[in-house]
PAKE-954067 format. One line per field, with one value per residue (C-alpha): z negated, x, y. Coordinates in Angstrom, 1 decimal. Layout:
zz = Z:...
xx = X:...
yy = Y:...
***
This chain:
zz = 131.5:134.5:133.9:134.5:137.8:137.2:140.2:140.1:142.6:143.2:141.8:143.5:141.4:138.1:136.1:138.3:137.8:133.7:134.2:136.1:133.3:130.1:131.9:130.6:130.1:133.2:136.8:138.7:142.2:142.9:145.7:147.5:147.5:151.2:153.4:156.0:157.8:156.4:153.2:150.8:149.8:146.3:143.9:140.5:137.8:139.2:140.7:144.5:144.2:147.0:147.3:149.1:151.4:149.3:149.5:149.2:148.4:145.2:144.4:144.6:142.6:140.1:136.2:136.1:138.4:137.3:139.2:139.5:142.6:144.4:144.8:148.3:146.7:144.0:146.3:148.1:145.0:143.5:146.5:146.7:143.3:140.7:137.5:135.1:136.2:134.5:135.8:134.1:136.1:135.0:138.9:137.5:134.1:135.5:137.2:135.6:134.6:133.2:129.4:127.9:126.3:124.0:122.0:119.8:118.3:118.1:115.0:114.2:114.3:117.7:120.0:121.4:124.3:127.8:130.7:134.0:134.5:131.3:131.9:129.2:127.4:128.2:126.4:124.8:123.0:122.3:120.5:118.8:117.4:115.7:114.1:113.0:112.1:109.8:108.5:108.0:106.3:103.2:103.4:104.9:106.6:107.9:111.1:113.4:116.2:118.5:121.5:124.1:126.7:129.3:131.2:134.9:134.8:134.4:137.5:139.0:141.3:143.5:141.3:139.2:142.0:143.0:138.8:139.6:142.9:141.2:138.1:140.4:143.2:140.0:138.8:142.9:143.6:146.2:147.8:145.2:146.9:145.1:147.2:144.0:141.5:143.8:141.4:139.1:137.3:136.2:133.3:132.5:130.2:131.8:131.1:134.5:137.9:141.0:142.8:145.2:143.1:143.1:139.6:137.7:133.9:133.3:134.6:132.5:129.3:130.3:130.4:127.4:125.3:126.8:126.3:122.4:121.8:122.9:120.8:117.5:117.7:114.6:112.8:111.9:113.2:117.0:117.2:119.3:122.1:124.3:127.0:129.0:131.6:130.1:132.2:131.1:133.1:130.7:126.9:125.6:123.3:120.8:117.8:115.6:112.8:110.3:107.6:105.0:102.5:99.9:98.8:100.8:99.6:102.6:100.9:100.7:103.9:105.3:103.9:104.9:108.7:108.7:106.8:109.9:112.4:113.5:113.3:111.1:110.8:107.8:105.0:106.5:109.4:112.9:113.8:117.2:120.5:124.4:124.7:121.6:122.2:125.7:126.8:122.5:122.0:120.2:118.0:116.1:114.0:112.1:111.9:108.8:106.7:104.8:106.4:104.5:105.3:104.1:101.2:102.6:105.6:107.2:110.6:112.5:115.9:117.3:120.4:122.9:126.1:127.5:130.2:127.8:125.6:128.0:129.7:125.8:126.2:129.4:128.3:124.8:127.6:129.6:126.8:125.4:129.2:129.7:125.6:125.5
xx = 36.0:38.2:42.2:43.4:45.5:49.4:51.4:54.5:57.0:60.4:58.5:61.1:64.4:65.5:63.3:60.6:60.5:60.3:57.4:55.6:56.0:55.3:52.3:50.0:46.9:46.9:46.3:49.6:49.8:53.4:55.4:58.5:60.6:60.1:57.5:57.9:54.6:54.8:55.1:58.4:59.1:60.7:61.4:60.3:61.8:59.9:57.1:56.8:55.8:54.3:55.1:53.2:54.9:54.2:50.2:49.4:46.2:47.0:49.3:46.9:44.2:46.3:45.8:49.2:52.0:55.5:58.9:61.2:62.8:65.5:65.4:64.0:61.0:60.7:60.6:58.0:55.6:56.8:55.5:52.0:51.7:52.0:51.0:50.5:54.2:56.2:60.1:62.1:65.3:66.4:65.9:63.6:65.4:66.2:62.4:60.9:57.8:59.5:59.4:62.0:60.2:61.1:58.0:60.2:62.5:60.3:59.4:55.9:57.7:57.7:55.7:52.6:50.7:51.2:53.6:53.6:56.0:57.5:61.1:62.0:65.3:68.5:68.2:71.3:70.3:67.0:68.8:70.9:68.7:66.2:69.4:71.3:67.8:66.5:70.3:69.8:66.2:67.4:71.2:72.8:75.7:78.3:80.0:79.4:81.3:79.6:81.5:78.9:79.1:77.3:76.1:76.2:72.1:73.0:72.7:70.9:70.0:73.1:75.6:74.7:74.6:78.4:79.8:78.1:80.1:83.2:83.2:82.8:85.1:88.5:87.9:87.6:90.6:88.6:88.4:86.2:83.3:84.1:81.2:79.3:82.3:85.4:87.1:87.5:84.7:84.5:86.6:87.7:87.0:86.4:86.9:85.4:84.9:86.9:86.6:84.1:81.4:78.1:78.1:80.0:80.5:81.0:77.8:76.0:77.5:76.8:73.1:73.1:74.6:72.1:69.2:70.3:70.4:67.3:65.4:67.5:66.8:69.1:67.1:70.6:74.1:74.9:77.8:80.8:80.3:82.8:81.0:82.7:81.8:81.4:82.1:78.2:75.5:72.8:72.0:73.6:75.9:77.2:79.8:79.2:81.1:79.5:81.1:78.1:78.0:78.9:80.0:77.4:75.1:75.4:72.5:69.8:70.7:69.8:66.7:66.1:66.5:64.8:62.0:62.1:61.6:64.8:65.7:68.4:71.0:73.2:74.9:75.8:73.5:75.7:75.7:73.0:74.7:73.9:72.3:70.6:68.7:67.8:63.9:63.9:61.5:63.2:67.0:69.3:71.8:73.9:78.4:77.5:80.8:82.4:85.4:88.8:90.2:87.6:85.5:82.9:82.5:81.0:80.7:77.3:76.9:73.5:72.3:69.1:68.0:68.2:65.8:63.0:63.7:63.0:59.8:58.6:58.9:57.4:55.0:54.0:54.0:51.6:49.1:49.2:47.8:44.9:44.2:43.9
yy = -11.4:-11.0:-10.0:-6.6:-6.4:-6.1:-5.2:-6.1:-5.0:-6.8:-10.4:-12.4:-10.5:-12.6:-9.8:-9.9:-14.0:-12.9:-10.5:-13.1:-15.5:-13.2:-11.4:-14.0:-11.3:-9.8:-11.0:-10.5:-9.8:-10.4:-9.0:-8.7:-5.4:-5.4:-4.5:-7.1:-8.9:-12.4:-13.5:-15.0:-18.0:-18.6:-21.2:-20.8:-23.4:-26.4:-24.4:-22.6:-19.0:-17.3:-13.6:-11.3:-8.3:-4.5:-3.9:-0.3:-0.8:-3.3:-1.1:1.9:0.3:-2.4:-1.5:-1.1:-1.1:-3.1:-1.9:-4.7:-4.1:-1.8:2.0:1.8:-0.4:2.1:5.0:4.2:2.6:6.2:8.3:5.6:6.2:8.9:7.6:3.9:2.8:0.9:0.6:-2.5:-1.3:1.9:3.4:6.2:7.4:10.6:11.2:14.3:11.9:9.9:8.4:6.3:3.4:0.6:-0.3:-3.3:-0.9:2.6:3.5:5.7:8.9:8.8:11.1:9.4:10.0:8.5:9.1:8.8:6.8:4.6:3.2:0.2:1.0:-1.3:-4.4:-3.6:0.2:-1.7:-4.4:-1.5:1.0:-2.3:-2.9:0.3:2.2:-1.1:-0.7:2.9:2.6:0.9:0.3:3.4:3.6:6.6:4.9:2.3:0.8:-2.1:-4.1:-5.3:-8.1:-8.3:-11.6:-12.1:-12.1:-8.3:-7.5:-9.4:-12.8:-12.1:-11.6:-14.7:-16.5:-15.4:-16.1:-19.7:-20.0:-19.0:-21.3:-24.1:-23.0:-22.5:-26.0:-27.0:-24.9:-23.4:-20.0:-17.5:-15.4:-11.6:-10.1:-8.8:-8.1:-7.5:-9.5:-12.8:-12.8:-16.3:-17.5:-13.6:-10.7:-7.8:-3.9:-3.3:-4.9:-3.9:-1.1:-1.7:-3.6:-2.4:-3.7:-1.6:-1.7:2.5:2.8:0.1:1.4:5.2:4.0:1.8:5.2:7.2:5.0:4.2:8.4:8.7:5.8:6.9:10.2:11.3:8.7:6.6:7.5:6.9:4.3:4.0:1.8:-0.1:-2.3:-5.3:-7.9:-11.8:-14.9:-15.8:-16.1:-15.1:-14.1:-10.0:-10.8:-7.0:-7.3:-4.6:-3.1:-1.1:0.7:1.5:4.8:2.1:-1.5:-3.4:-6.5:-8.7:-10.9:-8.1:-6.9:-9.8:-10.0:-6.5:-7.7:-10.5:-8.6:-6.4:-9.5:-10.3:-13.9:-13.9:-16.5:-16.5:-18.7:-22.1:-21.7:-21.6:-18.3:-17.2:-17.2:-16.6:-20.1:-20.2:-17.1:-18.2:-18.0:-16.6:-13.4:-11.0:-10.4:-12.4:-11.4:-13.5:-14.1:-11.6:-11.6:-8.8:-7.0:-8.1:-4.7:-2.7:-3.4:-1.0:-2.4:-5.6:-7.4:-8.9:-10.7:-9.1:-11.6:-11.4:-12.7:-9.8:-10.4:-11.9:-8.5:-6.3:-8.5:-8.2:-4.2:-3.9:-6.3:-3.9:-1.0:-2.4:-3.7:-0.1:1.3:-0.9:0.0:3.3
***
């Protein structure tokens, strides 16, 4: 039985390279965000990818249709194409067909049906709500408060590619490239990047807020979120703080994660971590310990790979489409 067609725009962007490797049911027709004659070269891991120019007509007729690229790319798969898109970027949140889709952390009492166009959440809200509305199920809690850190992979093949440059250029004493951040990025925290970054923080975290509203829906309370730049190149990395309606039982509320399929890491084991988690399908919590200064209140370290989470998403998305 031959493979539903998946296009996927933007094939040669870091996200695009995860959709190509997690869209093992479908047949992909990857292409470039451009519409050049000719056809792009990239390097996958160990194997050569060739990338195909946009194709209006595999775009028109694909199953579905994966957006992976930049807004000009989107824009123009948007006005080939009205319906059966998928956007892994965030470009179309605000179109008027658009749904806000996170298929790992939904829960039933969600609205069904299909939309035009389905956005996956942030990595980071979907990593969130699993967490605060499993909490919220069984062990509830009245206030929350999560740091998040983001990883250079964040935004995107360029700017990783600039954190790499600078790490080795500090311990070479060379000149740093600050093309992508407009500052250090490399070896620092950061509450934001300079001023003229394309890349900026404020607008990361207003998304992530945004995104985690929406998929909570009143169903637990909505945390206070501070988000900040990491000198990491992949792997979202959130400390949480959660202050629960009474004396918690760290022990059953581990159990009650890991009942809800996060991998959960407590005890002796070494708490999960940007590495660890890498090429990892979905959440890991562990660093669970009571807070010393608050006997109702306790601390988690919640890590993905934040590309692999949201590939899973888009992935659910697109298996729901060709189901119905």
């Amino acid at each position: 039985m031959a493979k539903p067609k998946l296009a996927l725009v933007g094939a040669q962007t870091l996200m695009g390279r995860e959709i190509r490797d997690q869209a093992k049911d479908f047949e992909v027709l990857a292409m470039d965000s451009t519409d050049a004659e000719g056809r792009t070269l990239v390097r996958d891991e160990d194997e050569l990818a060739l990338l195909s120019p946009m194709d209006e007509a595999a775009i028109g007729s694909a199953a579905v249709v994966v957006l992976a690229g930049d807004l000009e790319s989107t824009a123009k798969v948007r006005k080939i194409r009205a319906e059966g898109l998928i956007d892994v970027t965030g470009l179309l949140e605000i179109d008027p067909g658009a749904r806000l889709r996170s298929p790992l952390s939904e829960t039933a009492q969600r609205g069904t049906g299909r939309a035009p166009v389905e956005v996956i959440a942030h990595p980071g809200a979907t990593m969130l709500a699993l967490f605060l509305a499993t909490l919220e199920a069984s062990a509830p809690y009245a206030r929350a408060v999560a740091q998040v850190w983001l990883p250079g992979s964040e935004h995107g093949l360029e700017a990783l590619g600039e954190l790499q440059q600078q790490t080795v250029a500090l311990l070479r004493f060379e000149k740093l490239k600050q093309g992508e951040f407009d500052t250090q990025a490399a070896f620092a925290l950061l509450a934001e990047t300079g001023e003229q970054s394309r890349h900026k923080v404020g607008k990361v975290a207003g998304r992530l807020r945004r995104n985690l509203a929406a998929l909570l829906r009143g169903m637990a309370p909505m945390p206070s979120i501070q988000v900040g730049q990491a000198p990491v190149f992949h792997g979202l990395t959130v400390s949480v703080w959660v202050e629960f309606r009474q004396a918690p039982d760290l022990e059953r509320i581990a159990a009650l994660l890991a009942k809800a399929g996060m991998d959960v890491r407590s005890g002796d084991m070494e708490a999960p971590n940007n590495v660890s988690v890498a090429n990892q399908d979905g959440v890991a919590v562990g660093g669970i310990e009571a807070d010393g200064a608050n006997g109702q209140a306790a601390w988690f370290w919640v890590v993905a790979d934040n590309h692999r989470l949201t590939g899973q998403n888009a992935m659910l998305v697109a298996r729901e489409r060709i189901e119905a």
